[in-house]
C-alpha positions as a LaTeX table, in Angstrom:
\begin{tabular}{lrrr}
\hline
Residue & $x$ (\AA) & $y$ (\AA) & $z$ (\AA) \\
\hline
Unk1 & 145.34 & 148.78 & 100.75 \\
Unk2 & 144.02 & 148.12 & 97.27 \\
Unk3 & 141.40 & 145.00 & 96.55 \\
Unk4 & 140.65 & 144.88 & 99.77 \\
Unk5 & 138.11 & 141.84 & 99.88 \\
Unk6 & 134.31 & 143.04 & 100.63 \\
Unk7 & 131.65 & 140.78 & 101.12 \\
Unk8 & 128.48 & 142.74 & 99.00 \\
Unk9 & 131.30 & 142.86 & 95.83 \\
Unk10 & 131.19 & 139.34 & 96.22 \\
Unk11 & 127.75 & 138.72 & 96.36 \\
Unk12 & 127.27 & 141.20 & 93.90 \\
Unk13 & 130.10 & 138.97 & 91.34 \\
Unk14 & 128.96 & 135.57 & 91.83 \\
Unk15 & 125.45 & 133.34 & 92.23 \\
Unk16 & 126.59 & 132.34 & 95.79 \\
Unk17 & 123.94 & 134.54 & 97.59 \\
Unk18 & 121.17 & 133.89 & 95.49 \\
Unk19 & 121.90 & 130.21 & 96.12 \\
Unk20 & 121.67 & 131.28 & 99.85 \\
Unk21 & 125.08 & 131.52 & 100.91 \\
Unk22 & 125.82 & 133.66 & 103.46 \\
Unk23 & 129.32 & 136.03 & 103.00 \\
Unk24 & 131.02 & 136.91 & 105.79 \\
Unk25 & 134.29 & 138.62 & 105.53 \\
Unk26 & 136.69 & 139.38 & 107.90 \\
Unk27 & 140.58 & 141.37 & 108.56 \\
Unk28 & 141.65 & 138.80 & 110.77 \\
Unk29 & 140.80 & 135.69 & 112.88 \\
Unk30 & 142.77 & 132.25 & 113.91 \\
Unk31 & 141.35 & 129.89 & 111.07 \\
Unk32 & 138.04 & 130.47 & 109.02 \\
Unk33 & 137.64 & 126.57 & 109.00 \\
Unk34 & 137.63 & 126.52 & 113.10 \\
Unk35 & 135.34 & 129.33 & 113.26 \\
Unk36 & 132.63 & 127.55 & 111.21 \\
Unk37 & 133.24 & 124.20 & 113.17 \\
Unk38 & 132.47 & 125.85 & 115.88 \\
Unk39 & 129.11 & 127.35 & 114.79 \\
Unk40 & 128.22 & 124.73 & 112.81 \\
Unk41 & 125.51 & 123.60 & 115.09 \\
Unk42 & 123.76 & 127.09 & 114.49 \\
Unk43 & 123.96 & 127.29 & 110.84 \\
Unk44 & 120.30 & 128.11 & 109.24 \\
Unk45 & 122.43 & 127.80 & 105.83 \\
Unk46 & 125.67 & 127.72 & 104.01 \\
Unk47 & 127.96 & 130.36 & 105.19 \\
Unk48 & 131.19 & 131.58 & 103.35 \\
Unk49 & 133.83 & 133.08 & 105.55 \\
Unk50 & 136.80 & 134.98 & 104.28 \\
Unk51 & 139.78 & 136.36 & 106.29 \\
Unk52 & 142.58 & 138.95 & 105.04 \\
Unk53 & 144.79 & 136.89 & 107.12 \\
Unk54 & 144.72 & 133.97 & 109.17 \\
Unk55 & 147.03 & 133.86 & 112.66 \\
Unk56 & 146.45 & 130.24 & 112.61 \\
Unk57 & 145.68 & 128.69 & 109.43 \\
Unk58 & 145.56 & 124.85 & 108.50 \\
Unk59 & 145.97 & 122.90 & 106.42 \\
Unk60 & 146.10 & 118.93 & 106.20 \\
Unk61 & 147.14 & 116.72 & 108.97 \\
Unk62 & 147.41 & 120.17 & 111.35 \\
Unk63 & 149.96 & 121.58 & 108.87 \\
Unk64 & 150.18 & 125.56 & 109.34 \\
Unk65 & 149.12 & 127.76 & 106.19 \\
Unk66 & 151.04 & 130.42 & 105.49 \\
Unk67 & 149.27 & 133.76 & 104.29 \\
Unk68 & 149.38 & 137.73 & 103.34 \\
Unk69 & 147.21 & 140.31 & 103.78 \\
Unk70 & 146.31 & 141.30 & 100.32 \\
Unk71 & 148.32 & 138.67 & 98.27 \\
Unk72 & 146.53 & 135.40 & 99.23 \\
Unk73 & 142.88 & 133.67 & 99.34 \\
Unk74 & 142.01 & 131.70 & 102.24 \\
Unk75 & 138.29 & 131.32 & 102.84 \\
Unk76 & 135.90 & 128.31 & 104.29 \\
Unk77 & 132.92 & 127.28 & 102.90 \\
Unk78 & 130.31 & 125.61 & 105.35 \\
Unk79 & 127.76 & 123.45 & 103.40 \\
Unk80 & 124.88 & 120.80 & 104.70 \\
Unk81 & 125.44 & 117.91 & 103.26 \\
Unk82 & 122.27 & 114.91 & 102.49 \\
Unk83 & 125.03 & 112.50 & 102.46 \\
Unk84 & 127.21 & 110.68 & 105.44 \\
Unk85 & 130.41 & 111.32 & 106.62 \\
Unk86 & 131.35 & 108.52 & 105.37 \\
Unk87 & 130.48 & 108.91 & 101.84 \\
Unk88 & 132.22 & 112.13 & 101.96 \\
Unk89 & 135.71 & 110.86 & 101.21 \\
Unk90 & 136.22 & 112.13 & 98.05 \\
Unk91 & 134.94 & 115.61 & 98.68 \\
Unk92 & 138.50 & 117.08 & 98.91 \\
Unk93 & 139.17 & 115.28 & 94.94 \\
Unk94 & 135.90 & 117.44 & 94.02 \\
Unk95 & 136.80 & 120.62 & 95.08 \\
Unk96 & 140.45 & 120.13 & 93.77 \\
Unk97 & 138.56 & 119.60 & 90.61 \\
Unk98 & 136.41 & 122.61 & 90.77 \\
Unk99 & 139.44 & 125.02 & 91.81 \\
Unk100 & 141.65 & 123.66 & 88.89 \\
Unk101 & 138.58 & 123.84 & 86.10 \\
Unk102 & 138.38 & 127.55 & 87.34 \\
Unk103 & 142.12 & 128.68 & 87.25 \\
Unk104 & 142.50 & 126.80 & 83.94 \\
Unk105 & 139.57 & 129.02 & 82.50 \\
Unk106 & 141.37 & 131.99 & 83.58 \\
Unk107 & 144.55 & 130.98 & 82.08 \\
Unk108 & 146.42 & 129.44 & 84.74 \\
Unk109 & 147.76 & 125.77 & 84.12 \\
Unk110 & 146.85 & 124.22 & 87.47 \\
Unk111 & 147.53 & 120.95 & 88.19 \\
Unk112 & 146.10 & 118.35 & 91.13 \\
Unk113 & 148.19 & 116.78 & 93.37 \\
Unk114 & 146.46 & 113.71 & 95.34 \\
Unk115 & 145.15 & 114.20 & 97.58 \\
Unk116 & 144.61 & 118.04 & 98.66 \\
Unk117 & 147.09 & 120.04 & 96.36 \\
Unk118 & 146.73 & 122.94 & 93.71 \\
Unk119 & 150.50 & 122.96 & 91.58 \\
Unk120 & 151.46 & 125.53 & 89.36 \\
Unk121 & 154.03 & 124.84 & 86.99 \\
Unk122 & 154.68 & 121.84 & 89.14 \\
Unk123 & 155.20 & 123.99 & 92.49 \\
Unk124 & 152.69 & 124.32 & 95.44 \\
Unk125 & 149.96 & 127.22 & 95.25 \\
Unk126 & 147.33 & 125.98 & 96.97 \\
Unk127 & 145.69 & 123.95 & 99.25 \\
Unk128 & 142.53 & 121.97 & 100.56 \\
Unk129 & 141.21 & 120.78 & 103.43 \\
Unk130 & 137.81 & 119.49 & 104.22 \\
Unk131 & 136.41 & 119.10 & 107.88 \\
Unk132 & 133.30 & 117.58 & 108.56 \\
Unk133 & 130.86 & 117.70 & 111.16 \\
Unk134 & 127.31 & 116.14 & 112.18 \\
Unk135 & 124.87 & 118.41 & 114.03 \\
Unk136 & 121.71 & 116.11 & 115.67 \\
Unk137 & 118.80 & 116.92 & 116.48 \\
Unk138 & 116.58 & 114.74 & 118.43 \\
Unk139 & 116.22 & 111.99 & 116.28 \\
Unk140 & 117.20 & 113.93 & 113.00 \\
Unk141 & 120.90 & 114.50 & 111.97 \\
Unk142 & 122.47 & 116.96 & 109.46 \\
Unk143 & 125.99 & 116.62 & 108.09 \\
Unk144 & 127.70 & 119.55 & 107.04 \\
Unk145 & 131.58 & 119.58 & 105.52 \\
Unk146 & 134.07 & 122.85 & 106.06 \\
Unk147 & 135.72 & 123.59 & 102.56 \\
Unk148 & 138.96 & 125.22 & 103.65 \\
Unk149 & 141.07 & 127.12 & 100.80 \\
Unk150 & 144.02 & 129.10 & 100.34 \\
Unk151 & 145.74 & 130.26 & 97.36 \\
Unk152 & 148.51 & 132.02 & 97.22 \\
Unk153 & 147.42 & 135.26 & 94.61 \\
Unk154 & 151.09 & 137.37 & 94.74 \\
Unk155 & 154.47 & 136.64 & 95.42 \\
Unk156 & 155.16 & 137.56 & 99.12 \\
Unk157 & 159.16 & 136.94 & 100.10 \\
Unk158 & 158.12 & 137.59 & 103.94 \\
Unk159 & 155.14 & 135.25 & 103.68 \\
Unk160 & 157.25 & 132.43 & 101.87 \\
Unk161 & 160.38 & 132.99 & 104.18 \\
Unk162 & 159.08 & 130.38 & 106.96 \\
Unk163 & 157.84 & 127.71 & 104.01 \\
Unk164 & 159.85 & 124.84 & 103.69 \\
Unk165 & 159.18 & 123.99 & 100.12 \\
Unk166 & 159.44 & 126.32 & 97.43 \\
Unk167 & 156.22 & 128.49 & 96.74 \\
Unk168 & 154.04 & 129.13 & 93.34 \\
Unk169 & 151.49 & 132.20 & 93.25 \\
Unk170 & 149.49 & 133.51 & 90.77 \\
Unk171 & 151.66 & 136.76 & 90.21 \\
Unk172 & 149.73 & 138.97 & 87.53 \\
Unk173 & 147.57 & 141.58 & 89.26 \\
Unk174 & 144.06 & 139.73 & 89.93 \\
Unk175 & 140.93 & 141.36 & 91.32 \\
Unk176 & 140.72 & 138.79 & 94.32 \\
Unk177 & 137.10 & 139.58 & 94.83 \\
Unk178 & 136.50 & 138.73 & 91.29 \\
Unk179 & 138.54 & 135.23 & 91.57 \\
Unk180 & 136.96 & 134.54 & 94.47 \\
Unk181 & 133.23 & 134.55 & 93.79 \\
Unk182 & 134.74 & 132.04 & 90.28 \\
Unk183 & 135.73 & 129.69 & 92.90 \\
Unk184 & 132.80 & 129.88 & 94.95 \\
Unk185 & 130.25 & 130.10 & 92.27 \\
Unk186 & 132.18 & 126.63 & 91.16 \\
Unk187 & 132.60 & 125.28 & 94.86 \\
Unk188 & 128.50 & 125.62 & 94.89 \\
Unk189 & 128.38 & 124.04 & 91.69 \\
Unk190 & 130.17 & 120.94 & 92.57 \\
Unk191 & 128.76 & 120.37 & 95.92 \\
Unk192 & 125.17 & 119.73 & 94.24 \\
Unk193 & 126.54 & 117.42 & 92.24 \\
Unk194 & 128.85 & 115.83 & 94.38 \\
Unk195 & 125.57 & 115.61 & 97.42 \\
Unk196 & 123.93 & 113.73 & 94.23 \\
Unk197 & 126.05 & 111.79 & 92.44 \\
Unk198 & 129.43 & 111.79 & 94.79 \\
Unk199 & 133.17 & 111.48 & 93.60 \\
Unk200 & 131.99 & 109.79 & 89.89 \\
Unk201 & 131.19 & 112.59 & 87.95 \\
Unk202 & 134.55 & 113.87 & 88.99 \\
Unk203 & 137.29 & 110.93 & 88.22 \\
Unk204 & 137.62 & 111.56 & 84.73 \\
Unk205 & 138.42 & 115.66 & 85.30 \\
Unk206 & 141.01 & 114.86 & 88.31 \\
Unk207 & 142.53 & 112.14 & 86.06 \\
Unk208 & 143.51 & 114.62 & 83.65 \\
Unk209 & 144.42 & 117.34 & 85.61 \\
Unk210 & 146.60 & 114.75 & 87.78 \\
Unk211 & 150.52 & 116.36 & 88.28 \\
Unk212 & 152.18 & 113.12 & 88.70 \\
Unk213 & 150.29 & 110.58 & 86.65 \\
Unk214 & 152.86 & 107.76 & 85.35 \\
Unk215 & 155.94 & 109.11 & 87.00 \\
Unk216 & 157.39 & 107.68 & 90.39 \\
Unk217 & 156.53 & 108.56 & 93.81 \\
Unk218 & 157.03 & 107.70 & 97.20 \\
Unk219 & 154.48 & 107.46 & 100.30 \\
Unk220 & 155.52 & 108.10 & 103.74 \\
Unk221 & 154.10 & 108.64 & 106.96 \\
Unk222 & 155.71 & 110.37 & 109.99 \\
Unk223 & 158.94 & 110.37 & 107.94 \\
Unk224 & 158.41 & 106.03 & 107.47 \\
Unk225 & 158.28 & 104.70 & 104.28 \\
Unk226 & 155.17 & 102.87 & 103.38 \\
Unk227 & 155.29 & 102.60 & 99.36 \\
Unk228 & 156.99 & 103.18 & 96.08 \\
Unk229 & 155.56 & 103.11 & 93.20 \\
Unk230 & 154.03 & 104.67 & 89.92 \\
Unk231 & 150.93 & 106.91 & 90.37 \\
Unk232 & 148.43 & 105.27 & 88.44 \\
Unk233 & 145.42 & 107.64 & 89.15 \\
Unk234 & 142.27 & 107.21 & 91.47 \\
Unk235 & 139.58 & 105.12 & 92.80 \\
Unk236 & 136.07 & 105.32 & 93.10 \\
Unk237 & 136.61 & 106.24 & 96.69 \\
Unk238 & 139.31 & 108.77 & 96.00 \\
Unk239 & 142.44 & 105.79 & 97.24 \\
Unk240 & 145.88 & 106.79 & 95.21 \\
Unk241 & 146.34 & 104.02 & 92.95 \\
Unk242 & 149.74 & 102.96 & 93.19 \\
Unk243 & 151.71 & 100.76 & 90.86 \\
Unk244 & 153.94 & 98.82 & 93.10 \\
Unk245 & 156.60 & 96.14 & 92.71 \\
Unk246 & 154.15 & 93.95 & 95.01 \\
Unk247 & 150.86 & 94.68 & 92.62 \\
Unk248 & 148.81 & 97.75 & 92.57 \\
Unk249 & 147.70 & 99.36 & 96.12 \\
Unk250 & 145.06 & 101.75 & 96.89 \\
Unk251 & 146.54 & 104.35 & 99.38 \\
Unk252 & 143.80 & 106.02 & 101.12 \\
Unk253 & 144.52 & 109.35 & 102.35 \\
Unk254 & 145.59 & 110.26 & 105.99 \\
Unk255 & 148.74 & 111.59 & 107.74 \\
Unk256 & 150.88 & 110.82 & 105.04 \\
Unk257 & 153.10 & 113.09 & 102.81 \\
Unk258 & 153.45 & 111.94 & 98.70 \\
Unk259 & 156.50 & 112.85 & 96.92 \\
Unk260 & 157.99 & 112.46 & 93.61 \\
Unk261 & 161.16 & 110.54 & 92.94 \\
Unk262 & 164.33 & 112.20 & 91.93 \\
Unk263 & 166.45 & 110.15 & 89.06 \\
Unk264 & 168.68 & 108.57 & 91.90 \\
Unk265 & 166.05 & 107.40 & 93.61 \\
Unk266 & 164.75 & 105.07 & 90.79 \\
\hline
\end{tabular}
């Protein structure tokens, strides 16, 4: 298999190590985000972990990620955090933020889709889903968040078959060691600044790169309708603003699935 990820190429492309990251790549395991939970209470620093292919990959809301050996990205980025959980809510607007700037440098017109969506040409490519996690220690306590990622590099018919939405990918031929020490060399980048400054310095960059700004959507959770309404943008706190018929509403994110409005439905 060609471009087979390897962890010292990595290191050797990207500013990750020398910011102490720790690489670890791997041909298979259940979820790179679980494995990190799981260790997170022994973590002397931040530790990447990449995975040719997940059996059991994640996404929001328990959602199962779909991935190929070879034609996808999906890799977790553990990362201690000075901040609480609670002031962690926009993390996952961040990192949208810091994927999208990165793909858009290499030529790829990514869009954001609130709250955890990469679009390409208005399809899916990727996703995001943070997990956080607070490791104590007598009376100290450290916070650390679990970046998951995937992206979906090549088209892959078999990996696609079981999606139930139609699929976006990259599709040129991209050195995926290359891309990915970009994305983490960015992912370190914003963390600083987001343990710092949180979700501000951000607002204005997800605001632009927003897929559905102005048009119509709809919110619903476990298949129930909770709002219609125009997509107005963010908060401070990361909240959806939506233009409703009722006033504007701040839909924070959760279980709940956003969707654009076809013509008939307006």
């Amino acid at each position: 298999m060609q471009n087979l990820l390897d962890a010292n190429r990595i290191a050797a492309l990207s500013r990750a190590a020398a910011a102490g990251v720790m690489i670890e790549v791997v041909a298979e395991t259940a979820s790179t985000n679980t494995d990190l939970r799981q260790r997170v209470d022994q973590l002397k620093m931040p530790v990447l972990r990449v995975a040719e292919y997940q059996s059991a990959g994640r996404g929001r809301a328990g959602r199962t990620w779909h991935a190929a050996v070879g034609d996808s990205l999906c890799f977790s980025l553990a990362w201690p955090f000075s901040r609480s959980v609670a002031q962690l809510t926009g993390l996952p607007l961040a990192v949208g933020v810091a994927l999208a700037d990165t793909l858009r440098a290499l030529g790829f017109p990514v869009s954001l889709k609130w709250p955890n969506d990469l679009l390409l040409n208005a399809v899916k490519l990727g996703g995001v889903l943070v997990e956080t996690a607070t490791v104590r220690s007598g009376t100290t306590h450290q916070v650390w968040a679990v970046t998951g990622v995937g992206i979906n590099v090549r088209p892959n018919p078999v990996r696609d078959a079981d999606v139930s939405h139609e699929v976006a990918s990259l599709g040129e031929p991209i050195d995926r060691n290359e891309l990915l020490a970009k994305l983490i060399d960015s992912l370190v980048d914003v963390f600083t600044l987001f343990d710092a400054n949180g979700l501000a310095p951000f607002t204005e960059c997800w605001q632009r790169w927003h897929a559905y700004a102005g048009l119509p959507v709809r919110v619903t959770e476990q298949n129930q309708l909770l709002f219609e309404g125009i997509a107005r943008g963010i908060d401070s706190e990361g909240c959806l603003q939506l233009e409703t018929s009722s006033g504007m509403v701040a839909v924070a994110a959760g279980d709940i699935s956003l969707r654009l409005l076809s013509k008939g439905d307006v």
